[in-house]
Backbone as a printed PyTorch tensor [residue, N CA C, xyz], in Angstrom:
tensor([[[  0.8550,  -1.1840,   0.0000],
         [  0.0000,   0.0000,   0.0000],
         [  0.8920,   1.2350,   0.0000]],

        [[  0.1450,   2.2360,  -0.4810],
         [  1.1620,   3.1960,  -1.3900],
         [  0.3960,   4.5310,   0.0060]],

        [[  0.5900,   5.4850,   0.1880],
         [ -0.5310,   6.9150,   0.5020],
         [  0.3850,   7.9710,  -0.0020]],

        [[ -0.5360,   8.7050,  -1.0270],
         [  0.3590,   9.9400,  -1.3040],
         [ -0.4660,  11.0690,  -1.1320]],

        [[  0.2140,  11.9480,  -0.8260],
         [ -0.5530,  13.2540,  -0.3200],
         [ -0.2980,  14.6190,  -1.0310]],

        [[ -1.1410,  15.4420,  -1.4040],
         [ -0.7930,  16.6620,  -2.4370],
         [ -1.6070,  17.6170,  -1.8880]],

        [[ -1.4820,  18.9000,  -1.2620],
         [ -2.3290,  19.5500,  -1.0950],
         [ -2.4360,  20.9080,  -2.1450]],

        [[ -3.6040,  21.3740,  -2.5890],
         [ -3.7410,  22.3710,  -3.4510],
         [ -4.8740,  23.3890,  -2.8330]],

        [[ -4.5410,  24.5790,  -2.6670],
         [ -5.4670,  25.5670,  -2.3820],
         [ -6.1620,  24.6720,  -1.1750]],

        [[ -7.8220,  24.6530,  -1.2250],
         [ -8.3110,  24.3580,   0.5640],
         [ -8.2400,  22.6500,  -0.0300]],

        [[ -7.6790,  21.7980,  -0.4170],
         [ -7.8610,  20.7490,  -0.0860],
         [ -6.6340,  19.5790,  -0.4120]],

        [[ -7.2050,  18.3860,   0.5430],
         [ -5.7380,  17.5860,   0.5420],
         [ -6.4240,  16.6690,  -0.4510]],

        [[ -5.3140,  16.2400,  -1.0120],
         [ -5.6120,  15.1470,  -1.9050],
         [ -4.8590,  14.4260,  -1.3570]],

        [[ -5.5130,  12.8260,  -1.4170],
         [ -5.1060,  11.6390,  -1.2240],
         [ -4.8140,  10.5670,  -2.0160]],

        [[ -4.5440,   9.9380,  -2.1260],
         [ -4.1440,   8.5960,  -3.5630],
         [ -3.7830,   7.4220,  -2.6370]],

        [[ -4.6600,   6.1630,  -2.7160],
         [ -4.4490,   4.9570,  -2.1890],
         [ -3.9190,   3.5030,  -3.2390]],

        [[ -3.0160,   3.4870,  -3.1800],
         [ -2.3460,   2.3980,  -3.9690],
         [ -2.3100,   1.0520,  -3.8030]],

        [[ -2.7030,   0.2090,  -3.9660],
         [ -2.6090,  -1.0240,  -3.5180],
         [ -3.9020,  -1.5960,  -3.0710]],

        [[ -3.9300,  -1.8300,  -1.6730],
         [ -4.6650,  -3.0450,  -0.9050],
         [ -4.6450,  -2.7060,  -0.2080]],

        [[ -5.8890,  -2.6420,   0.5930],
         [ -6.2160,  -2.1390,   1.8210],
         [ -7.2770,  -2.8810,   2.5890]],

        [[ -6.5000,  -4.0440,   3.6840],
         [ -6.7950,  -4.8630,   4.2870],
         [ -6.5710,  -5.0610,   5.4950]],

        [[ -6.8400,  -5.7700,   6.1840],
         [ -6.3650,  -6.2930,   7.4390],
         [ -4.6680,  -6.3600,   7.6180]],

        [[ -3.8590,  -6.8440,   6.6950],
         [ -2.4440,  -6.6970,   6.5720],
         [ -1.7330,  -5.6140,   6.3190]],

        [[ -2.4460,  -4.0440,   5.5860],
         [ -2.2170,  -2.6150,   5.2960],
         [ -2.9120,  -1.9270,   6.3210]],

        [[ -3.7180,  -2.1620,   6.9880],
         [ -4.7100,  -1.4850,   7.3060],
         [ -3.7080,  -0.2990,   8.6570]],

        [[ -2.9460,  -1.1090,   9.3530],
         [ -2.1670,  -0.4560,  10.4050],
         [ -1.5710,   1.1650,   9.7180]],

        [[ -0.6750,   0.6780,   9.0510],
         [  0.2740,   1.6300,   7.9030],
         [ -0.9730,   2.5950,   7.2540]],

        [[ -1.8290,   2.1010,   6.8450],
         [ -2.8850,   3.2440,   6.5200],
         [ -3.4700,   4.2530,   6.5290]],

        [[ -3.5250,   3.5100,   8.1160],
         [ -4.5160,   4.1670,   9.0900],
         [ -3.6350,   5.5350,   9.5540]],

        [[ -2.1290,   4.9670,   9.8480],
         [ -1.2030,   6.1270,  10.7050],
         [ -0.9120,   6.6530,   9.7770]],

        [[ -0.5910,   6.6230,   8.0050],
         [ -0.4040,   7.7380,   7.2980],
         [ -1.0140,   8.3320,   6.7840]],

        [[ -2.6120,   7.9310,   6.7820],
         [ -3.8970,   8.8230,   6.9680],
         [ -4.1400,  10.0270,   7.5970]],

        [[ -3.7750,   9.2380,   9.3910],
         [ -3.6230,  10.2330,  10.3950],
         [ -3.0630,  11.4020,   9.9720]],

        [[ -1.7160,  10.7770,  10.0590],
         [ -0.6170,  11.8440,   9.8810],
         [ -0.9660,  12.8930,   9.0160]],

        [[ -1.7750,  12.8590,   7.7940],
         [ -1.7510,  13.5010,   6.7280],
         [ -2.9990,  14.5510,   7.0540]],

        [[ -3.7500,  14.0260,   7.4770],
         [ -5.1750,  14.4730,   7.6290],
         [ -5.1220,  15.4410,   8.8690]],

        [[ -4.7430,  14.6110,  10.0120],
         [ -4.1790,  15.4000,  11.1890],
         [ -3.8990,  17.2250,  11.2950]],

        [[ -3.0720,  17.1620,  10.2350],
         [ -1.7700,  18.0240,   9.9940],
         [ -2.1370,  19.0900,   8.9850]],

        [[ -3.2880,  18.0740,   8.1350],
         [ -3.8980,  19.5810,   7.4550],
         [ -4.7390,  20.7190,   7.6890]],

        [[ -4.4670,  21.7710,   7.2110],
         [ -5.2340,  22.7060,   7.2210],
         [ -6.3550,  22.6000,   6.1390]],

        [[ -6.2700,  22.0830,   5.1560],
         [ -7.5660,  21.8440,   4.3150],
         [ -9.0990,  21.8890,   4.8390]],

        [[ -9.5060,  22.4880,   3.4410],
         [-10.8640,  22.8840,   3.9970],
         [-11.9400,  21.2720,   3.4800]],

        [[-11.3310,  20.2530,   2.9310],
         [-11.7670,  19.1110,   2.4630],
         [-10.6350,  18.0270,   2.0990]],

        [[-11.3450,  17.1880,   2.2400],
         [-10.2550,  16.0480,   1.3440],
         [-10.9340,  15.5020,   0.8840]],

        [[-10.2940,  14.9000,  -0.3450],
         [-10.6160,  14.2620,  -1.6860],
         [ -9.3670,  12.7840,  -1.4920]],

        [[-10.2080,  11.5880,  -1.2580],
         [ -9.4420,  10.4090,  -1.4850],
         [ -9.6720,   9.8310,  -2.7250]],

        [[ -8.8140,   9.4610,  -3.7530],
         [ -8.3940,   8.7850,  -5.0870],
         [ -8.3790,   7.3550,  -5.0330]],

        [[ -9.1350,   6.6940,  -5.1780],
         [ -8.8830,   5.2560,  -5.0210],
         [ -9.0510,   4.6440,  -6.6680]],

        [[ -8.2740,   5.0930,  -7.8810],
         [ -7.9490,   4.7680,  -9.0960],
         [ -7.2060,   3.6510,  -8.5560]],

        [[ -6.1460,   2.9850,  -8.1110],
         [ -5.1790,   2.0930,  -7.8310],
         [ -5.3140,   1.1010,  -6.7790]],

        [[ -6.6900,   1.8940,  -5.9910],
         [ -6.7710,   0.7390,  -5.1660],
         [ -7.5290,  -0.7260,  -5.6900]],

        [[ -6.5490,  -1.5110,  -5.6400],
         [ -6.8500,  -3.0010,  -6.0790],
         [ -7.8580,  -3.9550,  -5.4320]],

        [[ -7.6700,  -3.7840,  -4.1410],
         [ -8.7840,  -4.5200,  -2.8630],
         [ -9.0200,  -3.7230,  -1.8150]],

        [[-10.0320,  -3.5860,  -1.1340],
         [-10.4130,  -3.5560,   0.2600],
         [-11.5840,  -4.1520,   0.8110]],

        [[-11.3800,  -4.4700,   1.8170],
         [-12.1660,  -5.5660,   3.1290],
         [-12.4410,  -4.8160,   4.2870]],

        [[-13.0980,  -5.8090,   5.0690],
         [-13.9510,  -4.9770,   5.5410],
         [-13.3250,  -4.0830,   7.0700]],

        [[-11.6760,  -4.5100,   6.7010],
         [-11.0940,  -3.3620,   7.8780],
         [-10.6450,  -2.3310,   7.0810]],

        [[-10.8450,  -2.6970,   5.5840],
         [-10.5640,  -1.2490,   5.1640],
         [-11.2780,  -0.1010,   4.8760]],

        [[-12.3670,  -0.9510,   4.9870],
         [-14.0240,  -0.1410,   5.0670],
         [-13.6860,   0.4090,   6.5870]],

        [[-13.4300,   0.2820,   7.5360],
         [-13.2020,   0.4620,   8.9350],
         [-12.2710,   1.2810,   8.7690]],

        [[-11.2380,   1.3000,   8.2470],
         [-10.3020,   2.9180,   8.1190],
         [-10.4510,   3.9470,   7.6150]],

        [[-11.6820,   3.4160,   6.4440],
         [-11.8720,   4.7630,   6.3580],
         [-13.2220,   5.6420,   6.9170]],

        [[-14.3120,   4.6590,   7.1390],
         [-15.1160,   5.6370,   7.9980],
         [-14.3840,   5.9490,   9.6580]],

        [[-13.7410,   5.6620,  10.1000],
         [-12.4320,   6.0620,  11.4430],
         [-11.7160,   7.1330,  10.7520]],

        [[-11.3320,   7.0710,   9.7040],
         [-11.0640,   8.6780,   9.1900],
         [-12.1570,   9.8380,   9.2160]],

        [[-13.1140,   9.3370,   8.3090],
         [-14.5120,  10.0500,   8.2780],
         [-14.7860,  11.0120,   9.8210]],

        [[-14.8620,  10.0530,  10.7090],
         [-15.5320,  10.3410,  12.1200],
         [-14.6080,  11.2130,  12.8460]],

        [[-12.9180,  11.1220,  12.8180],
         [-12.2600,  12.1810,  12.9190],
         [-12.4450,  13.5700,  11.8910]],

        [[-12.6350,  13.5820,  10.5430],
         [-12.8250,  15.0000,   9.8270],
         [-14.1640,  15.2020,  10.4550]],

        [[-14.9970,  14.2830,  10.3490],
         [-16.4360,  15.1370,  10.4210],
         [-16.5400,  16.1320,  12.3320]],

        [[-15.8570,  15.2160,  13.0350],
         [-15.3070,  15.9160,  14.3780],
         [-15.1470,  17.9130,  13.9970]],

        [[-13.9260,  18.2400,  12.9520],
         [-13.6000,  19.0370,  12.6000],
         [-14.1250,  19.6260,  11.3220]],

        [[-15.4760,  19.3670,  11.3560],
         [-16.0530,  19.3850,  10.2830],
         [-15.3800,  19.4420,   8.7300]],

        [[-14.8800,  18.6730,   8.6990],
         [-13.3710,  18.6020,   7.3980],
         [-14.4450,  17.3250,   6.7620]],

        [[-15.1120,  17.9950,   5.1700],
         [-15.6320,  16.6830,   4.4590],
         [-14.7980,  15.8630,   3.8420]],

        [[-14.9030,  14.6610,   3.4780],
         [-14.3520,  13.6660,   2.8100],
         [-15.0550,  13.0770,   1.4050]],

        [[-14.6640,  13.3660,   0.3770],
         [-15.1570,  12.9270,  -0.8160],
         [-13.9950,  12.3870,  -1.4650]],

        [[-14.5350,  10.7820,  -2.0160],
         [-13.9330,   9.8220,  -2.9110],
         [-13.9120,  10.2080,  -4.3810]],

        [[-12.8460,   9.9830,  -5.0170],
         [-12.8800,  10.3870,  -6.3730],
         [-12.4320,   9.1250,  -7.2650]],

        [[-12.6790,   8.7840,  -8.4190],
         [-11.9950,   7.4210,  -9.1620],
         [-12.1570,   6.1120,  -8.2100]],

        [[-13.1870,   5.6050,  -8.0350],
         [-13.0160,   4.5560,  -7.5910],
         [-13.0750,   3.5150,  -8.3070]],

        [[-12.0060,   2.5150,  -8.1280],
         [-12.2700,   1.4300,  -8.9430],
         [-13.3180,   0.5140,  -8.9550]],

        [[-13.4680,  -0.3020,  -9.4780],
         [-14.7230,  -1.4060,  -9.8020],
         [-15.3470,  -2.1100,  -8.3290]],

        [[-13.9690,  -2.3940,  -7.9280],
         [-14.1840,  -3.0450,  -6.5470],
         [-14.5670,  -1.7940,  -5.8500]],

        [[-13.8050,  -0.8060,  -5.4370],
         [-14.5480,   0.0260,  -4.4740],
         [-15.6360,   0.7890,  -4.5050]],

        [[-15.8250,   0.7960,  -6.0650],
         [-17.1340,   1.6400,  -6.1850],
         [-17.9690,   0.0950,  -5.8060]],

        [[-18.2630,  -0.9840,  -6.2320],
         [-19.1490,  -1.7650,  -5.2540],
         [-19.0080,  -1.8250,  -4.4690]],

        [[-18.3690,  -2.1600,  -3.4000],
         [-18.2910,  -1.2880,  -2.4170],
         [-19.2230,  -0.3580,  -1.4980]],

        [[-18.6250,   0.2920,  -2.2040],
         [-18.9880,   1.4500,  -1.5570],
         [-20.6420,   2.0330,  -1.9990]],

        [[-20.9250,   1.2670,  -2.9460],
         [-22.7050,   1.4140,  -3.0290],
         [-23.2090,   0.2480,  -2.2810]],

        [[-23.0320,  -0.6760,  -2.1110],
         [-23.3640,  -2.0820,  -1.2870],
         [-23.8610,  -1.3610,   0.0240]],

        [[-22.3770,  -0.5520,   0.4760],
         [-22.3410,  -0.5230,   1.8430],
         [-22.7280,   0.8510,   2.1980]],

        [[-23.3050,   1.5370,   1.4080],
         [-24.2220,   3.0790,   1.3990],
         [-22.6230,   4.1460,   2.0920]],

        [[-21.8740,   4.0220,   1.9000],
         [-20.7440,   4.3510,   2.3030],
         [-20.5580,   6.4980,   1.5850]],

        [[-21.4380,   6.0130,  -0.0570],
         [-21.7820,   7.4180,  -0.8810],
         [-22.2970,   8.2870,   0.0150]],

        [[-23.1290,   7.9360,   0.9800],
         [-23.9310,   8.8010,   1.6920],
         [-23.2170,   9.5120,   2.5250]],

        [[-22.2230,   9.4440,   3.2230],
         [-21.3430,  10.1220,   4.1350],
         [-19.8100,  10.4010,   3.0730]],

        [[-19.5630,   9.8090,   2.2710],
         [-18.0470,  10.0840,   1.6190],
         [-18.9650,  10.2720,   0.1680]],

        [[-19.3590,  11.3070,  -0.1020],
         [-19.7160,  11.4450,  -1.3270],
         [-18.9240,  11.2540,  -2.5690]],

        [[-19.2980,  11.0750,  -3.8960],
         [-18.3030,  10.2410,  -4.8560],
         [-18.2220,  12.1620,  -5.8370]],

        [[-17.2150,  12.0930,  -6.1650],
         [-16.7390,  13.4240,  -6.9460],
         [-15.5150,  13.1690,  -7.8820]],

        [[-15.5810,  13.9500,  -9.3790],
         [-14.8860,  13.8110, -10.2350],
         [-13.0380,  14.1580,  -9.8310]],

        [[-12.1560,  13.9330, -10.5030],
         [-11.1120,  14.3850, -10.0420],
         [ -9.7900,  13.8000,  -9.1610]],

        [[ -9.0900,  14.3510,  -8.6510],
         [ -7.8670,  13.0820,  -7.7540],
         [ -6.5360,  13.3630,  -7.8690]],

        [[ -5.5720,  12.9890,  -7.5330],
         [ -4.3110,  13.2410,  -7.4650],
         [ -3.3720,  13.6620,  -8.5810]],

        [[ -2.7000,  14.4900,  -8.5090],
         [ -2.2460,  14.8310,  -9.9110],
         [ -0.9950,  14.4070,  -9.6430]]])
């Protein structure tokens, strides 16, 4: 698992690479933190073009992200999701709180 971070004007961009599982999920989670933590952004935008898999602790990292921005009222919108995560993420009504939006890491 990859996390890259870009911030532009009010928002952070995110990019998730790989797999995001029970075996990534640790590393994820803390360079999530770290990233999210630390910003001043007025939103973030996560990119999941590359993400290959996620399960259901990776569904768990990221609404545990969610519940920290929404704390700081900092929204979270998904951009490019792949096949798998966009099912996903409609299965699991996940759109409703991480809304889906065009766009992503440059």
């Amino acid at each position: 698992m990859q996390v890259k971070t870009r911030a532009h004007k009010n928002t952070l961009f995110i990019s998730l690479d790989g797999e995001l599982d029970e075996f990534t999920a640790e590393y994820t989670r803390i360079n999530l933190d770290q990233a999210m933590i630390q910003t001043r952004a007025a939103q973030i935008v996560i990119d999941l073009a590359n993400l290959r898999f996620m399960d259901s602790t990776g569904i768990g990292v990221l609404i545990g992200r969610y519940k920290k921005m929404k704390d700081k009222n900092i929204p979270i919108y998904i951009s490019n999701p792949s096949t798998q995560a966009e099912r996903i993420f409609k299965m699991t009504g996940l759109y409703s709180i991480m809304p889906k939006v065009q766009g992503g890491v440059s």
